[in-house]
C-alpha atoms as a printed R data frame, in Angstrom:
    type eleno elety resid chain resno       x       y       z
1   ATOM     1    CA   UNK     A     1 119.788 100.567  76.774
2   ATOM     2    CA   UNK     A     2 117.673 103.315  77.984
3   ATOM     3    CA   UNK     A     3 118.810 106.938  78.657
4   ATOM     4    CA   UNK     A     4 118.077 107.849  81.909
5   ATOM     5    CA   UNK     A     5 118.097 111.684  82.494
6   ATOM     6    CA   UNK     A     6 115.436 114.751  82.681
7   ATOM     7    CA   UNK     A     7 112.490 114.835  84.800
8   ATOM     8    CA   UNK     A     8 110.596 111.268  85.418
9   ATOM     9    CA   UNK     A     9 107.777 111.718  87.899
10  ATOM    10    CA   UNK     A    10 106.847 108.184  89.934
11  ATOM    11    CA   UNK     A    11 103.712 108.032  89.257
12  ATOM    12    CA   UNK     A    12 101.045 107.463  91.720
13  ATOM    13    CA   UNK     A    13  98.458 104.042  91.415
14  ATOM    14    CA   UNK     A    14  94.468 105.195  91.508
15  ATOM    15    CA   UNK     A    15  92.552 103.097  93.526
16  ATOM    16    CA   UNK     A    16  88.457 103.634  93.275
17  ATOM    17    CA   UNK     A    17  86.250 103.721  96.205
18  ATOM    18    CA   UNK     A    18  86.489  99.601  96.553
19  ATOM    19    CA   UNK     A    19  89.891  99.806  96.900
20  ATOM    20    CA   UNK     A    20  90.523  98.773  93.350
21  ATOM    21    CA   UNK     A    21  93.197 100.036  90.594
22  ATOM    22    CA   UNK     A    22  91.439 102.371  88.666
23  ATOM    23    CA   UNK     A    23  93.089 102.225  84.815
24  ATOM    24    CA   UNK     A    24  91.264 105.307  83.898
25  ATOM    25    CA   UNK     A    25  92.429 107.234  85.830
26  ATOM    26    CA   UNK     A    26  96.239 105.963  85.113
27  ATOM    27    CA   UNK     A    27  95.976 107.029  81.825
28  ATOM    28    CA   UNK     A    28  94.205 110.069  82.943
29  ATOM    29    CA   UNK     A    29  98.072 110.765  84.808
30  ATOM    30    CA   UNK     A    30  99.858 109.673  82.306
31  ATOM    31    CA   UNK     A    31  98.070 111.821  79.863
32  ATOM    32    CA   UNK     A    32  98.591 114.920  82.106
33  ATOM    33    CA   UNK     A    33 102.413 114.039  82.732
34  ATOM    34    CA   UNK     A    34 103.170 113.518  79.070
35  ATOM    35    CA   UNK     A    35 101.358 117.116  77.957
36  ATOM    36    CA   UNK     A    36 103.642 118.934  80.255
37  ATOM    37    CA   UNK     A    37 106.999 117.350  78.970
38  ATOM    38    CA   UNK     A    38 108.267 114.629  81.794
39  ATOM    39    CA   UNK     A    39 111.147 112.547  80.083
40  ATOM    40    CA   UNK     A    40 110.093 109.215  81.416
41  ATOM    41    CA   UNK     A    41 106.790 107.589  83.853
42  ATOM    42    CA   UNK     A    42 107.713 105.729  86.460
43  ATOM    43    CA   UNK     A    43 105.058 103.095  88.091
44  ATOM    44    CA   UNK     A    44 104.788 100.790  91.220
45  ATOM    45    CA   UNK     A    45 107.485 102.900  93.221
46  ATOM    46    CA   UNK     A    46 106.989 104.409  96.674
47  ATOM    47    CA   UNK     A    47 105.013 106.777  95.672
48  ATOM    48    CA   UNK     A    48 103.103 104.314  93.725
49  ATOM    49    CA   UNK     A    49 102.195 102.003  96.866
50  ATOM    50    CA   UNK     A    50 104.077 100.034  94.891
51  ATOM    51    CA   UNK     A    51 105.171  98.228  98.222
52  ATOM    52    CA   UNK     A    52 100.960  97.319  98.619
53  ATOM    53    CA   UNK     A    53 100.481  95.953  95.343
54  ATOM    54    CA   UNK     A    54  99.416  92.173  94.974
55  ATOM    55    CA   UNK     A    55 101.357  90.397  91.908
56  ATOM    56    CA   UNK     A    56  98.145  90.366  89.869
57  ATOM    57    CA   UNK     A    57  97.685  94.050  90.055
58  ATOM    58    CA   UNK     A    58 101.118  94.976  89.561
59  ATOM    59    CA   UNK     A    59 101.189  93.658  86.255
60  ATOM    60    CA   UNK     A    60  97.956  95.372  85.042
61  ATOM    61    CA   UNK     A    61  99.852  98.570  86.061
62  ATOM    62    CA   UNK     A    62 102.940  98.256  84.325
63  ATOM    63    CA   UNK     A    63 100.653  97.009  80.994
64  ATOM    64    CA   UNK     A    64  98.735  99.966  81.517
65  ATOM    65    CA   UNK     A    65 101.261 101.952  81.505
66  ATOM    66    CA   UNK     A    66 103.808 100.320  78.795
67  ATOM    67    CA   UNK     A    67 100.126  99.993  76.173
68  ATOM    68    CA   UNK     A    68  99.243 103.578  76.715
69  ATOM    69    CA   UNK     A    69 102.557 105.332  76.747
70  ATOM    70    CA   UNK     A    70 103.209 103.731  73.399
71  ATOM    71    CA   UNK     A    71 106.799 104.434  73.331
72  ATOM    72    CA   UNK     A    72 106.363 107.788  73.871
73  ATOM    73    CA   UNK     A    73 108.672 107.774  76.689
74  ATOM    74    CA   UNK     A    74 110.523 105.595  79.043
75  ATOM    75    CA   UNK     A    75 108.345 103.274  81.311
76  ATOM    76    CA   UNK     A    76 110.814 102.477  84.755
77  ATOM    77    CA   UNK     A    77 108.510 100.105  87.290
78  ATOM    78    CA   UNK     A    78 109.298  99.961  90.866
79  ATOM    79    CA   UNK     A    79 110.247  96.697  92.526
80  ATOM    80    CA   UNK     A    80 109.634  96.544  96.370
81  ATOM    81    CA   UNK     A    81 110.097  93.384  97.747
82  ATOM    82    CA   UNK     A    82 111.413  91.891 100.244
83  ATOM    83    CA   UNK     A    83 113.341  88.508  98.670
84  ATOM    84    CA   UNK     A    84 115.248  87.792  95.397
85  ATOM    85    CA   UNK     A    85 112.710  85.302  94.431
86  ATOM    86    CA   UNK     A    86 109.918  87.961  95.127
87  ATOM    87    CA   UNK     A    87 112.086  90.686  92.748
88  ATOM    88    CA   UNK     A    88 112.294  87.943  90.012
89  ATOM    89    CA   UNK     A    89 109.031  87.428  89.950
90  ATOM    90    CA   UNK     A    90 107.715  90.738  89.915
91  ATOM    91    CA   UNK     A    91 110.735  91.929  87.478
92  ATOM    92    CA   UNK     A    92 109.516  88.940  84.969
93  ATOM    93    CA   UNK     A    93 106.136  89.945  84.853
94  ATOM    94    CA   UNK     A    94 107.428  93.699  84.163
95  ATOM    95    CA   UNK     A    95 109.808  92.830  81.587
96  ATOM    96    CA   UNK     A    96 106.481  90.138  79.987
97  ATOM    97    CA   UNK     A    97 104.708  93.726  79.071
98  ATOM    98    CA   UNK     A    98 107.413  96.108  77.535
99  ATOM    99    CA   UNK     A    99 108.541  97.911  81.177
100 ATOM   100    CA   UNK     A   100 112.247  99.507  80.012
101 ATOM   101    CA   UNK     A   101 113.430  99.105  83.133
102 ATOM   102    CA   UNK     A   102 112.945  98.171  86.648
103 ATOM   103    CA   UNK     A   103 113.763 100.527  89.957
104 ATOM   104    CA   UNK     A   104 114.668  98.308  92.444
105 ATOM   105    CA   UNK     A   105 115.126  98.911  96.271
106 ATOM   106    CA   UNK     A   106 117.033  96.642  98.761
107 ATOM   107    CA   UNK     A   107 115.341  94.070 100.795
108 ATOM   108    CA   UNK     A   108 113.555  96.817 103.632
109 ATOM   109    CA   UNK     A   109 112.360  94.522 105.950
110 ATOM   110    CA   UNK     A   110 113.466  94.434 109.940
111 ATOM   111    CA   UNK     A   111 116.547  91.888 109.015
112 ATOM   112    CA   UNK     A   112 119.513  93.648 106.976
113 ATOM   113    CA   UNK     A   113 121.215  91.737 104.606
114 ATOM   114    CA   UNK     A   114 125.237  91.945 104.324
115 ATOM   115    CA   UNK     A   115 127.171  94.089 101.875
116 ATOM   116    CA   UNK     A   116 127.926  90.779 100.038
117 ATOM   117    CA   UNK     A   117 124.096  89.918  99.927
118 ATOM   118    CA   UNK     A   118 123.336  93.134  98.867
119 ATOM   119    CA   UNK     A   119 125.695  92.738  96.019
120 ATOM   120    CA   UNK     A   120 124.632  89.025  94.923
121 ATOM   121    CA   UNK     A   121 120.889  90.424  95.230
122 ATOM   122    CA   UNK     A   122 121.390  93.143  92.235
123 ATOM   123    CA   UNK     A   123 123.485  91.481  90.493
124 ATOM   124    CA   UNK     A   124 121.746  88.002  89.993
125 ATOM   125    CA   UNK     A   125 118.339  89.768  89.631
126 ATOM   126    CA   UNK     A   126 119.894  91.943  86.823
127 ATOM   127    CA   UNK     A   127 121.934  89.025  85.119
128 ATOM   128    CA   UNK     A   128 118.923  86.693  85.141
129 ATOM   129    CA   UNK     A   129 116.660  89.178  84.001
130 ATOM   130    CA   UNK     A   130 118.628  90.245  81.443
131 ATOM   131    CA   UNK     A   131 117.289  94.017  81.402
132 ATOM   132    CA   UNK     A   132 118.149  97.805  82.537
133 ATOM   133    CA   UNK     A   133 118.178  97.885  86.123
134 ATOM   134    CA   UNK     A   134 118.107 101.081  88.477
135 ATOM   135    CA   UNK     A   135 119.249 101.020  91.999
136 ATOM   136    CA   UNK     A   136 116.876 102.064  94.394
137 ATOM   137    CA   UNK     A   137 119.241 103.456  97.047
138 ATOM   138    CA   UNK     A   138 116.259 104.304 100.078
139 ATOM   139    CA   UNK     A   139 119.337 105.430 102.398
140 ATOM   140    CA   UNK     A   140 116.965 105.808 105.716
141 ATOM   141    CA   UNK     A   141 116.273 102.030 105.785
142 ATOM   142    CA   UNK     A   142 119.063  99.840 103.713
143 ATOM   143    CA   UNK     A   143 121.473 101.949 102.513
144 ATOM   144    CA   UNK     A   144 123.768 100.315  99.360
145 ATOM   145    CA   UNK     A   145 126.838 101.882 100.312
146 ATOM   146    CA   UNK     A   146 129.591 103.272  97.791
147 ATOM   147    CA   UNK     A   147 131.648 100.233  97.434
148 ATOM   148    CA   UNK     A   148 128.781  98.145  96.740
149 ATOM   149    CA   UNK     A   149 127.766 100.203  94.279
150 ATOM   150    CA   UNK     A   150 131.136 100.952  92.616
151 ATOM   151    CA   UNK     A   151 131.851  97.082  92.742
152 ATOM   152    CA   UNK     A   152 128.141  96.687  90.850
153 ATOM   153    CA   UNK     A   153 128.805  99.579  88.186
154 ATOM   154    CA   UNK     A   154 132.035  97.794  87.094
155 ATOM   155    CA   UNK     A   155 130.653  94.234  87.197
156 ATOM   156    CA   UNK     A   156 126.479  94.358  86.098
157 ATOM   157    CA   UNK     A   157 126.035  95.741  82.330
158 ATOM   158    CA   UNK     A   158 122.641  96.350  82.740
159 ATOM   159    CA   UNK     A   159 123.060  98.601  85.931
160 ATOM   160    CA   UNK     A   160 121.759 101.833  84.106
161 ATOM   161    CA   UNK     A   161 121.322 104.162  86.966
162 ATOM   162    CA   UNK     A   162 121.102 105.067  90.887
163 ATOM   163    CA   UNK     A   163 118.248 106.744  92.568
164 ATOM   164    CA   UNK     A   164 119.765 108.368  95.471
165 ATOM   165    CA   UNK     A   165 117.424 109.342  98.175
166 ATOM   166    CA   UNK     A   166 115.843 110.947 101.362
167 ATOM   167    CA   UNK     A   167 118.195 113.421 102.707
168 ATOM   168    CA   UNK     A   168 121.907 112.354 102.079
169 ATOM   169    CA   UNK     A   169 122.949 114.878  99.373
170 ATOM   170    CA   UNK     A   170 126.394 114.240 100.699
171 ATOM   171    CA   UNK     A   171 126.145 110.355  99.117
172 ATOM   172    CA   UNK     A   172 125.011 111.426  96.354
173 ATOM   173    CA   UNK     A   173 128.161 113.672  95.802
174 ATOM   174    CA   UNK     A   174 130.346 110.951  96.323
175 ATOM   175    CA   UNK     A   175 128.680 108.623  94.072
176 ATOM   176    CA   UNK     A   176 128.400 111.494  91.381
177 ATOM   177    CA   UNK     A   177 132.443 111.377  91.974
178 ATOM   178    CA   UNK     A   178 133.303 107.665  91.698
179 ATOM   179    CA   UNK     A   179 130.413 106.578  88.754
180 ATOM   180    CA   UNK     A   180 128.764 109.550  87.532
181 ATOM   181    CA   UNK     A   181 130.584 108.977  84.313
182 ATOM   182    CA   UNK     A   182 129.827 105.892  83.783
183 ATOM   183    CA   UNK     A   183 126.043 105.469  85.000
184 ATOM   184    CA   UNK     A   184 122.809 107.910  85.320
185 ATOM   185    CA   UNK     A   185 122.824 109.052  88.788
186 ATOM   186    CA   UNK     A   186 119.477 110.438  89.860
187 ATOM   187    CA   UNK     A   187 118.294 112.116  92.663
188 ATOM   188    CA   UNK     A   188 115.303 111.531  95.171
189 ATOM   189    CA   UNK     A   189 116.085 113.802  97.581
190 ATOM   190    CA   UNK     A   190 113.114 116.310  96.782
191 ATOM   191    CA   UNK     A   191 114.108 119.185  98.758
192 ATOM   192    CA   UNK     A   192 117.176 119.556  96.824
193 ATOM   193    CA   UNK     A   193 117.245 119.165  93.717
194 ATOM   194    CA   UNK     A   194 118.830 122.358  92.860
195 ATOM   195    CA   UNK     A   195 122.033 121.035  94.262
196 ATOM   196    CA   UNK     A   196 121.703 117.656  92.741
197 ATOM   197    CA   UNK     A   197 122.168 119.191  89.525
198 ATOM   198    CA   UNK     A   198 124.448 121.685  90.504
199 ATOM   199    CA   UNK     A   199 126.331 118.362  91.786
200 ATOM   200    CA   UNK     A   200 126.012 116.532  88.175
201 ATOM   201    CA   UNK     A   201 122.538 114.627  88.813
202 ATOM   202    CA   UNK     A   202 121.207 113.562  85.327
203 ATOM   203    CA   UNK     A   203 117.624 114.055  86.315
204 ATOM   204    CA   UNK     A   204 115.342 113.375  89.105
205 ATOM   205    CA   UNK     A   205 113.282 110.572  89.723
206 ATOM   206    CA   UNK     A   206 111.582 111.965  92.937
207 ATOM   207    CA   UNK     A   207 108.045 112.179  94.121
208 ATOM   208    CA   UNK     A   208 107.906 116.166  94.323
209 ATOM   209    CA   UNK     A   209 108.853 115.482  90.371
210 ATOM   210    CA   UNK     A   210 105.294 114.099  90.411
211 ATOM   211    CA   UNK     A   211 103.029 117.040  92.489
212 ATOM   212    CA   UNK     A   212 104.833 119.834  90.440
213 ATOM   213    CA   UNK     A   213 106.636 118.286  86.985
214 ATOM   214    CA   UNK     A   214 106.059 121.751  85.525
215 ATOM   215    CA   UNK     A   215 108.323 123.368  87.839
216 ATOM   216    CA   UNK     A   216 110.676 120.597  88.201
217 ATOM   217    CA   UNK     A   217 111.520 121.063  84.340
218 ATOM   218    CA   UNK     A   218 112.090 124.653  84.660
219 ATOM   219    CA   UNK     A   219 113.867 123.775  87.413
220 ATOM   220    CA   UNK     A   220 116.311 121.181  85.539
221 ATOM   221    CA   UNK     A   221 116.757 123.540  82.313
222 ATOM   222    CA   UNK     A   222 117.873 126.414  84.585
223 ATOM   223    CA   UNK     A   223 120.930 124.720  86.214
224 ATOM   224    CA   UNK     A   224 121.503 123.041  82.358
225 ATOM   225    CA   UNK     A   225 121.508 126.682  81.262
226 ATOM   226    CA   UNK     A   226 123.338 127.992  84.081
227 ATOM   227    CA   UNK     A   227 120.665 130.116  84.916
228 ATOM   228    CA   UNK     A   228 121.032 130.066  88.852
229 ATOM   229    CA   UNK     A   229 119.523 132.711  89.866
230 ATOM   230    CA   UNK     A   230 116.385 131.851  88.566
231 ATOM   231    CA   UNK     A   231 117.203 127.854  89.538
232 ATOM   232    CA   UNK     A   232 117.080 129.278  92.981
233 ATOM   233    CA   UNK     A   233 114.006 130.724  92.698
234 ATOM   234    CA   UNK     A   234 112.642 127.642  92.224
235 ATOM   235    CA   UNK     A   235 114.128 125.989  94.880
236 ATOM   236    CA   UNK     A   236 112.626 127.887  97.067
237 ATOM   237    CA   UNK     A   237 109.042 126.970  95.481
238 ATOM   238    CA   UNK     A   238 109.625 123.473  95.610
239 ATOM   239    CA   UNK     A   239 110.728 123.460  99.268
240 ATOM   240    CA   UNK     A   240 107.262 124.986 100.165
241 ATOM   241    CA   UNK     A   241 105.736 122.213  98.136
242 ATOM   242    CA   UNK     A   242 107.873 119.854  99.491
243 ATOM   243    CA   UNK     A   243 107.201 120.611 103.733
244 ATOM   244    CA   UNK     A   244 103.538 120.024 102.827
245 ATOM   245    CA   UNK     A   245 103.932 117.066 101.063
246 ATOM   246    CA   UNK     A   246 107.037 114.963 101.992
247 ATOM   247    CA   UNK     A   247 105.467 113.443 105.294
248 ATOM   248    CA   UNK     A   248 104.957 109.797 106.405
249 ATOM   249    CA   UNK     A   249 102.155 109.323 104.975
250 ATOM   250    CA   UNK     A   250 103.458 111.526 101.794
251 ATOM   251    CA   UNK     A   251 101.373 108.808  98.446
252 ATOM   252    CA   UNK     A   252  98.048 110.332 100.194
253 ATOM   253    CA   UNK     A   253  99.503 113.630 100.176
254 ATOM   254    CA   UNK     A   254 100.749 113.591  96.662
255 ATOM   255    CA   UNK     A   255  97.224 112.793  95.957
256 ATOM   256    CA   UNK     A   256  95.162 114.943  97.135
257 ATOM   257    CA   UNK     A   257  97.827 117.595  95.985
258 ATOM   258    CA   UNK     A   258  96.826 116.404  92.583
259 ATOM   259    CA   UNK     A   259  93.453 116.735  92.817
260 ATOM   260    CA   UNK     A   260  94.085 120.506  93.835
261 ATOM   261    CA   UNK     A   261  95.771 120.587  90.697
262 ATOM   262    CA   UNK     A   262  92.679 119.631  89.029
263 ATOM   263    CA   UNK     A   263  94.371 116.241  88.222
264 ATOM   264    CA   UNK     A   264  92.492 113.361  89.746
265 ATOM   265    CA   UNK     A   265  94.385 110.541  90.968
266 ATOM   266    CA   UNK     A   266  92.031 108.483  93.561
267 ATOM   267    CA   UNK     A   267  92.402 106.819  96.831
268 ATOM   268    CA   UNK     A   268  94.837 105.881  99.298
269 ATOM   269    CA   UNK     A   269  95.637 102.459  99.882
270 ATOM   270    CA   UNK     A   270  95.069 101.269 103.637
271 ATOM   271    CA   UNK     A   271  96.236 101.445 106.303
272 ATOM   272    CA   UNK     A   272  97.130 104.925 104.717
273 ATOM   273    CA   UNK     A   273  94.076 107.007 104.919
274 ATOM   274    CA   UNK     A   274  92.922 110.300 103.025
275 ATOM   275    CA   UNK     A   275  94.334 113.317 104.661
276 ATOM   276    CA   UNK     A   276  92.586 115.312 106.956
277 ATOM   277    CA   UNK     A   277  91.000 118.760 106.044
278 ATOM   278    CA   UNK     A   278  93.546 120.649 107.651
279 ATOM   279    CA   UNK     A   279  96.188 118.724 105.873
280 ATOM   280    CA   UNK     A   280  94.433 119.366 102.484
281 ATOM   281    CA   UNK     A   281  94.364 123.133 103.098
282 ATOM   282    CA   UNK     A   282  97.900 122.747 104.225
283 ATOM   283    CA   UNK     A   283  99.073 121.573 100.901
284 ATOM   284    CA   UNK     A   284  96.508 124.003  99.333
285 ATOM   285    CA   UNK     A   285  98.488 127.052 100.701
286 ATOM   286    CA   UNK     A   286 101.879 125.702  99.728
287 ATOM   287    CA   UNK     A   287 100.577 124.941  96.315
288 ATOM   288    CA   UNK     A   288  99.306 128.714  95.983
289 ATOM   289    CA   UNK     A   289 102.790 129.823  97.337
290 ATOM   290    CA   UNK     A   290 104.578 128.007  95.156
291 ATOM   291    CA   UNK     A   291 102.561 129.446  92.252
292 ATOM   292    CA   UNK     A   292 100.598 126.341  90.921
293 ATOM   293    CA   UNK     A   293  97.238 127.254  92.368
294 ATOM   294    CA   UNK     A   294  95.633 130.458  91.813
């Protein structure tokens, strides 16, 4: 099974100037990631468009990815979908290349499916998979609620972790409470972090883990050390980072954040668009206050 913990950035897809997935550049990211120290790559989640991604080029993402980490490190790919025949589908063709384990969210669509359908959709796609599966939990839009989650900890054996996110720190307290023994519980909620670990988050698996991994490790090691003071410091870096970045249309801004960084990770998919100058020099004067960008 894999072990789920540290620092795993989601890592954004490039798309060139035709709108098509650049693998260059993927491996350019991955490269980057993997010099500064991130203990996993995550593909073909939010912050991956992973949600715009035809079948086809899903899988030559998750290859790319599984071929040129080499083992290195985890490989987690997103599955965003909106039916269980959709998640099997896409899960197959992840598993077919080497992917260690899929990130799934619930069905997001306008119609919300039942605790019990919730339930049967995790568990069957798990059981007929037959590999590591992380809960997605995007609490904003269809949240998996604690007793779902408890019942699928004691009954799925390949249910290897929860990625709590957007906002409700207070969920992911009481999930830390009722499973964190038993299963990795991550946090997305990329303003804080700090907290999550202070809390008993294993890691993060968060898209402000992707514009600034560097301090997101120092970040982790601090509260492992019990160096708070310091742990605070960076909180307060990363929440400049993050109110420039964590906006609606936040896989453009993670982007071009990149870029600033010298780190080039393409296009947009439509009908998200490349930000605006102002929005660029925005995320240009967090990223100096935050002490990434000279």
């Amino acid at each position: 099974m894999i072990k789920l913990e540290g620092i795993i950035p989601p890592l954004p897809t490039p798309f060139n100037a035709e709108d098509e997935f650049d693998e260059s550049l993927l491996k350019g990211l991955i490269d980057w990631y993997l010099s500064i120290g991130v203990n996993g790559i995550a593909v073909c989640g939010s912050t991956g468009e992973g949600y715009a991604l035809t079948l086809d080029e899903y899988l030559r993402v998750c290859k790319t990815a599984v071929k040129y980490v080499g083992g290195r490190v985890p490989v987690i790919a997103g599955v965003i979908v909106n039916s269980l025949k959709q998640a099997l589908a896409y899960g197959k063709s992840a598993k077919d290349v080497g992917v260690d384990a899929l990130m799934v969210t619930p069905p997001y669509y306008i119609f919300t499916p039942s605790e019990e359908g919730l339930y049967h959709y995790f568990k069957t796609l798990a059981e007929k998979l037959e590999m590591p599966l992380i809960i997605y939990n995007v609490v904003p839009h269809i949240p998996v609620r604690l007793e779902v989650l408890t019942r699928l900890v004691s009954d799925v054996k390949y249910l290897v972790g929860i990625k709590q996110s957007r906002g409700d720190i207070s969920g992911l307290a009481d999930i830390i409470k009722a499973v964190g023994d038993k299963i990795s519980v991550m946090s997305a909620i990329d303003d804080l972090l700090y907290p999550s670990f202070v809390l008993g988050a294993r890691g993060a698996l968060a898209a402000i883990c992707t514009v600034v991994p560097d301090l997101c490790l120092k970040l982790y090691e601090c509260v492992r050390l019990g160096n708070l003071s310091n742990a605070l410091n960076i909180h307060n870096r990363l929440l400049t980072v993050w109110r420039a970045v964590g906006q609606q249309d936040m896989p453009a801004r993670v982007k071009v954040a990149l870029k600033l960084r010298g780190i080039e990770a393409g296009e947009p998919r439509s009908p998200l668009l490349p930000v605006s100058k102002i929005v660029e020099e925005e995320i240009r004067k967090a990223l100096k206050e935050a002490g990434v960008l000279k």
